[in-house]
C-alpha positions as CSV (number, residue, x, y, z in Angstrom):
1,X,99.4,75.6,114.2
2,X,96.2,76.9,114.9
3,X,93.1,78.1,112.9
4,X,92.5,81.4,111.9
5,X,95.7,82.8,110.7
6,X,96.1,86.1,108.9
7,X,96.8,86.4,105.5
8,X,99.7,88.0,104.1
9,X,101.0,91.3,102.9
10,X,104.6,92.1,100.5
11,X,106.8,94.2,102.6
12,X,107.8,96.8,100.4
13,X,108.7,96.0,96.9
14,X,110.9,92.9,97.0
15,X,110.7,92.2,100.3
16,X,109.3,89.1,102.4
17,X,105.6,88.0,102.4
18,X,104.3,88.8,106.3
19,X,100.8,88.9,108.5
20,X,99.1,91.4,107.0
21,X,98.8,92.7,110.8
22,X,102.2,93.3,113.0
23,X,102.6,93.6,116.4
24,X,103.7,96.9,118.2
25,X,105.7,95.8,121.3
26,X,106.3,99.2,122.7
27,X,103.5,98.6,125.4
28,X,105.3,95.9,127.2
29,X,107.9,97.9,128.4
30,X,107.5,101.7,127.8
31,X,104.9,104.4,128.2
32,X,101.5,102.6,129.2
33,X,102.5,101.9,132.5
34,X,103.2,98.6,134.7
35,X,103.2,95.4,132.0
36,X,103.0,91.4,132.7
37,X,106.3,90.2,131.5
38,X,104.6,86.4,131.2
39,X,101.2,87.8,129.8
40,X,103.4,90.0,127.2
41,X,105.3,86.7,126.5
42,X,102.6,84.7,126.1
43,X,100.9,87.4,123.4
44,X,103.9,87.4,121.4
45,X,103.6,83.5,121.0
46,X,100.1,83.9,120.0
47,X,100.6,86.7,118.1
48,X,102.9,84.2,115.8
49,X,100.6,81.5,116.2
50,X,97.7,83.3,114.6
51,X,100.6,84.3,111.7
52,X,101.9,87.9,113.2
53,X,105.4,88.0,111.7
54,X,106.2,91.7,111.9
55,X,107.3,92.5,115.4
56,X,107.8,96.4,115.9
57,X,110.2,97.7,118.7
58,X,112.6,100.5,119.0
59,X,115.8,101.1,121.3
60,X,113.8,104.4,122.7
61,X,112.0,102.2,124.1
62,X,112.4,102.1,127.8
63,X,116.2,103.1,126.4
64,X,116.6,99.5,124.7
65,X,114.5,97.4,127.9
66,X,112.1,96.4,124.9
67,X,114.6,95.5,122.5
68,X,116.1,92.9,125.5
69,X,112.7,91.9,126.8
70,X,112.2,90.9,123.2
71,X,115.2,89.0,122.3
72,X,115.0,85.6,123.6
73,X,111.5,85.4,121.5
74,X,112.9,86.9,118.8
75,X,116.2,83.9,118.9
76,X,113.5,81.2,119.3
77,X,111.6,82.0,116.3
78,X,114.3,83.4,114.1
79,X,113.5,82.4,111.1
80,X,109.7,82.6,111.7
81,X,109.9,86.6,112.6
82,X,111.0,89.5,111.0
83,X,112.3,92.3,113.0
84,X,111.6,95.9,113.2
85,X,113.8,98.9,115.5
86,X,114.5,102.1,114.8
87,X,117.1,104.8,115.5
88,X,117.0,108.7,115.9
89,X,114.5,109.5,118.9
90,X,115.4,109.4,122.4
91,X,113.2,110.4,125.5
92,X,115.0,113.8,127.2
93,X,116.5,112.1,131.0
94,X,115.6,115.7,132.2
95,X,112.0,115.8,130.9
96,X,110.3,112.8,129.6
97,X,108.0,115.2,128.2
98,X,111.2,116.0,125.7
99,X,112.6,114.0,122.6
100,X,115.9,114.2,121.0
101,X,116.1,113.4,117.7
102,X,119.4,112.6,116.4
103,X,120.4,111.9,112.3
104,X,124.2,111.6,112.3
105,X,126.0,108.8,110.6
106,X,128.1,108.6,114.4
107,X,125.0,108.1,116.6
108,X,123.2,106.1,113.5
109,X,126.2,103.5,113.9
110,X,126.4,103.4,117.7
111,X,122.6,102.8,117.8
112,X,122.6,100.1,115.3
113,X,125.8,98.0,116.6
114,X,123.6,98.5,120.2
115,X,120.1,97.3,119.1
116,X,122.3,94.1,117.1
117,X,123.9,93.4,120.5
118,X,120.9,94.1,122.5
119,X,118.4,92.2,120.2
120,X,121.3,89.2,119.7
121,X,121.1,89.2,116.2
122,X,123.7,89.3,113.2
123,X,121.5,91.2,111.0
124,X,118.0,93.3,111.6
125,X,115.0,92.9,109.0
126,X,113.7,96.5,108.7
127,X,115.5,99.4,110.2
128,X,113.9,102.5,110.8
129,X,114.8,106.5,110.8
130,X,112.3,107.1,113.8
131,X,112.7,110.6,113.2
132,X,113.9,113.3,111.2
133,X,116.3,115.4,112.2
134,X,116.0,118.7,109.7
135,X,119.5,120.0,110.3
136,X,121.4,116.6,108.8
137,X,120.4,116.3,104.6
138,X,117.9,113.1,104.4
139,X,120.4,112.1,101.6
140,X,123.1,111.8,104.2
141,X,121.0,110.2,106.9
142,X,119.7,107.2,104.3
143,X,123.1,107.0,102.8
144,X,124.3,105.7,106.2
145,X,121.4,103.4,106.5
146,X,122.0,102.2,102.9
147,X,126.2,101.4,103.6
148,X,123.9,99.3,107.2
149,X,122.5,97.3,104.2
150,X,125.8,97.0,102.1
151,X,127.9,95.7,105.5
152,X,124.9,93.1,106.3
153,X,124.0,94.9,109.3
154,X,120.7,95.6,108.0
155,X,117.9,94.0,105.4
156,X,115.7,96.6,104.3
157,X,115.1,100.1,105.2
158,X,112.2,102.2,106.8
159,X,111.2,106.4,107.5
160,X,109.1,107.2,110.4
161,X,106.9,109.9,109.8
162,X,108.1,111.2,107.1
163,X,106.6,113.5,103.9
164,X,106.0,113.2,100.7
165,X,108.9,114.2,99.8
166,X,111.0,113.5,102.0
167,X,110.1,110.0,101.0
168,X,110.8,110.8,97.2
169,X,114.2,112.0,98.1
170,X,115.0,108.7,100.5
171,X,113.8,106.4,98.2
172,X,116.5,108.0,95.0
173,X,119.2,107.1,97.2
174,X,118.3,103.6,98.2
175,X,114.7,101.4,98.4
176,X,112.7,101.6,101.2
177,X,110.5,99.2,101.7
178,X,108.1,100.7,104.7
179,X,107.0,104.3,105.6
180,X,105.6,104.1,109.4
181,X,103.1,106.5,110.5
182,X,100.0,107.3,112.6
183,X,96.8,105.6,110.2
184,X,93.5,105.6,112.1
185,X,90.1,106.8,112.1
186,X,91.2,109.5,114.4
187,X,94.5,110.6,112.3
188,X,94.1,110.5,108.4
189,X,96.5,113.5,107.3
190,X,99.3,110.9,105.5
191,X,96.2,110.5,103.1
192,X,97.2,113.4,101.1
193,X,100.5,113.4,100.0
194,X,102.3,109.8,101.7
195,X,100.1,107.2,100.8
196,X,99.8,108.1,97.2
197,X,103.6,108.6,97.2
198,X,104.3,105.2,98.8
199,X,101.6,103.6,96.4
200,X,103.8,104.7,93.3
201,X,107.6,103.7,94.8
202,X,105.9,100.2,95.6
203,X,106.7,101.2,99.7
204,X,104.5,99.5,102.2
205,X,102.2,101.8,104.8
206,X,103.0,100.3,108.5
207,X,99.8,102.3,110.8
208,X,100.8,102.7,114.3
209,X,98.5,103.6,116.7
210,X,95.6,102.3,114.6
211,X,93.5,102.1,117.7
212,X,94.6,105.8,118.3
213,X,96.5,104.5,121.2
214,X,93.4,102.7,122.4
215,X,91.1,105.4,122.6
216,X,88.7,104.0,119.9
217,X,88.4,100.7,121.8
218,X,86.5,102.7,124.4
219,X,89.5,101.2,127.4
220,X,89.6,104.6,128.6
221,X,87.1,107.6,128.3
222,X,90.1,110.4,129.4
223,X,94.0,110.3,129.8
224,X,93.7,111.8,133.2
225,X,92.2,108.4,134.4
226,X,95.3,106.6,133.5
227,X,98.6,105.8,135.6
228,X,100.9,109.0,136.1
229,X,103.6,107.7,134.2
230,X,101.4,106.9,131.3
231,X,102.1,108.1,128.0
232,X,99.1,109.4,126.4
233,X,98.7,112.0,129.6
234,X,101.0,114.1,127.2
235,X,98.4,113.5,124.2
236,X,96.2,116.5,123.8
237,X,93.3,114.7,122.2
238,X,92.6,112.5,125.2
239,X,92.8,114.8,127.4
240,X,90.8,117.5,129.0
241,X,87.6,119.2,126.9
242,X,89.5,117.3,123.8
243,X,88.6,114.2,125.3
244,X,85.1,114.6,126.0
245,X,84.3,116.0,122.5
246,X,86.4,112.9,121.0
247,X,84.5,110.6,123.1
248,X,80.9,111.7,121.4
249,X,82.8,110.7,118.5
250,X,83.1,106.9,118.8
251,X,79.1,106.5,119.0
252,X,78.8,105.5,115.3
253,X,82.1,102.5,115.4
254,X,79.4,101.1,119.1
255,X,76.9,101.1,116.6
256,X,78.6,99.0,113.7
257,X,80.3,97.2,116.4
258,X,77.0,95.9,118.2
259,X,75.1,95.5,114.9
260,X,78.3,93.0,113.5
261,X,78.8,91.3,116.9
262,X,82.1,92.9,117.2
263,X,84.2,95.2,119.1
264,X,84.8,98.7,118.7
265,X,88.1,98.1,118.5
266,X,87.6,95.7,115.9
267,X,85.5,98.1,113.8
268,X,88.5,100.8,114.0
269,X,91.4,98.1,112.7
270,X,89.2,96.8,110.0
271,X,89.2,100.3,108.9
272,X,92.7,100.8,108.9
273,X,93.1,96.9,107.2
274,X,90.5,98.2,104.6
275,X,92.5,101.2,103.1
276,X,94.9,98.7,101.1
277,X,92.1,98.0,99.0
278,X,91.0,102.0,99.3
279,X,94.2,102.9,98.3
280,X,96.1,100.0,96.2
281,X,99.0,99.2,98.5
282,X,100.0,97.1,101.1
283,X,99.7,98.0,104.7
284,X,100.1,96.6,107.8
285,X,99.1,98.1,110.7
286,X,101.0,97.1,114.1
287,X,98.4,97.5,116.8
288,X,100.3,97.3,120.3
289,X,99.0,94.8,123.1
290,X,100.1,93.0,126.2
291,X,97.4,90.6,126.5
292,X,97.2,86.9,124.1
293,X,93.0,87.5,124.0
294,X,93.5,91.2,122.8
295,X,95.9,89.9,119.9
296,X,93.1,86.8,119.2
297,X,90.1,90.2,119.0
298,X,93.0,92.7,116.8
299,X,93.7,89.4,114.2
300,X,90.3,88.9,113.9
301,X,89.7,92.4,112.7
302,X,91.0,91.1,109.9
303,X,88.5,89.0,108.9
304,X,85.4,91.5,108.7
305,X,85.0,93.9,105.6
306,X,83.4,97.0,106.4
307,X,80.4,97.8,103.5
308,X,79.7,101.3,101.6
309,X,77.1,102.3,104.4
310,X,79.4,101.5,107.3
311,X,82.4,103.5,105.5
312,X,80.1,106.1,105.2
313,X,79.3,106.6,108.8
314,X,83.6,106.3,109.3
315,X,84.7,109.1,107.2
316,X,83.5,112.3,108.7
317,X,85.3,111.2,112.1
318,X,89.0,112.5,111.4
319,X,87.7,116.1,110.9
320,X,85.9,116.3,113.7
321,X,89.0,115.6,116.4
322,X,89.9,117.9,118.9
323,X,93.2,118.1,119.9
324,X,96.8,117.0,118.2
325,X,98.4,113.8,118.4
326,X,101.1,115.4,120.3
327,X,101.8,118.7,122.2
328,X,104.9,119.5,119.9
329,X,103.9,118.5,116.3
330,X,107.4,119.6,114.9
331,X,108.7,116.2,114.5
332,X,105.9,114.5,112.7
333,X,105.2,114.6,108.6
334,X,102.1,116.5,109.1
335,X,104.4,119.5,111.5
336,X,107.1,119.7,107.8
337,X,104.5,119.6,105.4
């Protein structure tokens, strides 16, 4: 055990105690190009290490590679880790520019007896709707997930990017302990109606993309720059004329960086970490990283509280974007509100 572990967070309302920071895992094997399987090994074992307990996967990613590459960490540490997939999206196999979201209690049960099998575990911690598919009532869709939890299939339950209300009308059928949706300095729409929502059902906030998909870190100044088969090319805030104007925006997180002896990076999590005290729940943001000295910099994050003048400086930034976070906004909370 080393020094410098992360404190701790309640995982919705009678869940279980864990690192008040997670660990997105889609990175090493979907969407951001080539990954080191032993480097992305070696962060999850650090990531533990420094007391990362929530592990975040999905079987759209790489169709269920991640959920595999995943697994034989995931038996070794057992009872050290809890576990997070999700159902409902899948990439288009004639455009991968495409999703298909599906709700129905036949392809909810084939994708949770495939992510058991593929994960080799009896039971999965926290089991996400990844996305909402209008047609199918929410009632129905959550009443599936809730039998999941009756048969022991499945601990607790989860809604990706989800509203208000839709949240209102999961959480009357049975408790869900985590809402997961984009939470950055780049992306604060959830503040309105979610967050205040999830605050009063006692439902945890899990941030993905809290580094808005590592834009604010500075790694890359436009998508264009990246590998063809990367990801964020399909992002319209980093690319083109969006990305130059959002680039003018990260001058003031350099500034509180350099003057703190931190990163940018560091500056944007401690943000997102902050808004449990802003906001009076629990949240736990699952920055995603392949590399066991990025995970060291994002736990540290952590560790620094950001002061009245420094917020300040912060909050104009998320009405200043250009760009959405995706070309087709229609399956997000933000695109049903």
């Amino acid at each position: 055990m080393s020094d410098g572990r992360i404190t701790t967070a309640r995982l919705g309302a009678d869940g279980p105690e864990v690192g008040v920071q997670g660990l997105g895992c889609m990175g090493m094997s979907f969407a951001y190009g080539p990954s080191d399987a032993d480097a992305s090994r070696a962060t999850l074992e650090r990531a533990l290490d420094l007391g990362v307990t929530l592990y975040d996967t999905a079987d759209a990613y790489g169709s269920g590679e991640n959920e595999r590459f995943l697994a034989p960490f995931f038996k070794a540490h057992r009872d050290e880790v809890v576990i997070a997939t999700k159902f409902g999206l899948a990439i288009h196999p004639d455009d991968p520019t495409k999703r298909i979201i599906r709700n129905d209690e036949p392809y909810i049960r084939r994708c949770v007896e495939a992510s058991l099998k593929r994960l080799d575990v009896d039971v999965i911690d926290l089991y996400y709707m990844h996305r909402r598919q209008v047609e199918i009532p929410l009632e129905d869709t959550v009443g599936v997930m809730a039998d999941l939890v009756r048969e022991g299939k499945v601990r607790q339950l989860g809604l990706s990017e989800v509203t208000a209300g839709e949240l209102r009308q999961a959480q009357a059928v049975h408790p869900i302990a985590a809402v997961q949706s984009e939470w950055s300095l780049f992306s604060r729409d959830i503040e309105t109606g979610v967050v205040p929502a999830a605050r009063e059902l006692g439902v945890t906030l899990v941030p993905y993309s809290p580094l808005g998909r590592g834009f604010l870190t500075g790694s890359f100044a436009r998508a264009e720059e990246l590998g063809a088969d990367d990801f964020r090319r399909q992002q319209p805030r980093y690319t083109g004329e969006n990305a130059a104007a959002n680039a003018a925006l990260l001058d003031p997180i350099r500034a509180i960086a350099q003057a703190r002896g931190a990163t940018p990076g560091q500056i944007a999590l401690a943000w997102v970490q902050q808004r449990a005290a802003v906001h009076g729940l629990p949240v736990v943001p699952i920055p995603g990283t392949r590399s066991p000295a990025r995970v060291e910099e994002n736990t540290a994050a952590t560790r620094i509280e950001l002061d009245a003048a420094e917020l300040a400086l912060l909050e104009p930034l998320a009405d200043r974007v250009s760009g959405t976070r995706y070309a087709d906004m229609s399956f997000t909370s933000v695109g049903r509100e």
